[in-house]
C-alpha positions in Angstrom: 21.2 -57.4 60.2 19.9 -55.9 63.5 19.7 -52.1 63.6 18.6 -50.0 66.9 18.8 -46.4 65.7 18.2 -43.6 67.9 16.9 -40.3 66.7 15.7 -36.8 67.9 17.9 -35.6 70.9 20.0 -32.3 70.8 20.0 -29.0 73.1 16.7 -27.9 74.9 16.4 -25.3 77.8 15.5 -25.7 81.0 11.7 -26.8 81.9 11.3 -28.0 77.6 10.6 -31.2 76.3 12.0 -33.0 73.3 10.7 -37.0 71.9 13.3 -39.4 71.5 12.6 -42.3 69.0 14.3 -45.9 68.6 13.7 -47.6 65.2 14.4 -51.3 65.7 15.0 -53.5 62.1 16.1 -56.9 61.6 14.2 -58.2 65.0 10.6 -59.4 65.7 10.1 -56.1 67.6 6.9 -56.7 69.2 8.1 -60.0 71.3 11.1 -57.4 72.6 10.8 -55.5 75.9 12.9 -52.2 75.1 14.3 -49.9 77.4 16.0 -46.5 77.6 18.7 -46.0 79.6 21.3 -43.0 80.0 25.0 -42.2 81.1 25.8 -38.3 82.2 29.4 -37.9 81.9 31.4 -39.4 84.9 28.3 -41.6 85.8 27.2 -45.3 85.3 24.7 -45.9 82.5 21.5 -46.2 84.1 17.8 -47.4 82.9 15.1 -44.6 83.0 12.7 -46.5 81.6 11.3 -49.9 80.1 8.2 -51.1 78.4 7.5 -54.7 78.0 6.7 -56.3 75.0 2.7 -55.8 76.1 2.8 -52.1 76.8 3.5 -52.6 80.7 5.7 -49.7 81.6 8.5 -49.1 84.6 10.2 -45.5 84.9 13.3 -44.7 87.2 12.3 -42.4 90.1 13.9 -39.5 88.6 12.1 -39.2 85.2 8.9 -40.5 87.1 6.1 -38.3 85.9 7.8 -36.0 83.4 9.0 -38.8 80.9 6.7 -41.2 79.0 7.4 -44.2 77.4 5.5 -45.7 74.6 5.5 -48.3 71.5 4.3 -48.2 68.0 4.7 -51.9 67.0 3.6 -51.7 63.5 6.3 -49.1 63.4 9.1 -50.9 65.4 9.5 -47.8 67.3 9.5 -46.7 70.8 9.2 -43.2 71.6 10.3 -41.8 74.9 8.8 -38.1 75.8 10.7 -35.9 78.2 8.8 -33.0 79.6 10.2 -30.5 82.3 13.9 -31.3 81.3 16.4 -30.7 84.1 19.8 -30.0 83.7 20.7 -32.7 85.2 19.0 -34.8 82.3 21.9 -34.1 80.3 23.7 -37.7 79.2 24.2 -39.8 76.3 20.7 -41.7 75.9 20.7 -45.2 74.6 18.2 -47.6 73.0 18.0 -51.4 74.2 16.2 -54.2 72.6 15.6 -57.1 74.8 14.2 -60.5 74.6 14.1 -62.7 77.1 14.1 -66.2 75.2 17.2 -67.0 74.2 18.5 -63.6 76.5 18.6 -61.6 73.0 19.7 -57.7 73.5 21.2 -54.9 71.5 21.9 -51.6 72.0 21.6 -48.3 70.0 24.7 -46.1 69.5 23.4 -43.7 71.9 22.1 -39.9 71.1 23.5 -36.9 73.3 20.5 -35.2 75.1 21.5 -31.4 76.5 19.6 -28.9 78.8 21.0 -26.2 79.0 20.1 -22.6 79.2 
């Protein structure tokens, strides 16, 4: 059974930083690309950020140089540190495992992510 389980979101203040992690089981993580994407509420999910199953990363211009992806394959985990949170980071955050043979994804159930003062 495939599990994508996010963890470590909650309520920050303006300019802090928090780590989200995605624990992937039941997959052969390291042939996955995974990605993190968010939806604020009234918005379109949107991808922040992606690393390939080599470590080759891609960030969406508005996290560009505050967040950091990374990967910890003998962990099946991906880590995803936000630095300088905005307000506008606020949204559900969600996990995604993809692989492209055989066009394999899943999704996490999503973790809510505040900045607030």
């Amino acid at each position: 059974q495939v599990q994508v389980v996010e963890s470590g979101g909650g309520l920050v203040q303006p300019g802090g930083s928090l780590r989200l992690s995605c624990a992937a089981s039941g997959i052969m993580f390291d042939i996955y690309s995974m990605a993190w994407y968010r939806q604020a509420p009234g918005k379109e999910r949107e991808s922040i950020a992606s690393i390939t199953s080599r470590g080759s990363t891609n960030y969406a211009d508005s996290v560009k140089g505050r967040f950091i992806l990374s990967r910890d394959n003998a962990k099946n985990t991906v880590y995803l540190q936000m630095n300088s949170l905005k307000p506008e980071d606020t949204a559900v955050y969600y996990c995604y495992a993809h692989r492209v043979v055989g066009n394999m994804d899943y999704w996490g159930q999503g973790i809510q992510v505040t900045v607030s003062s």
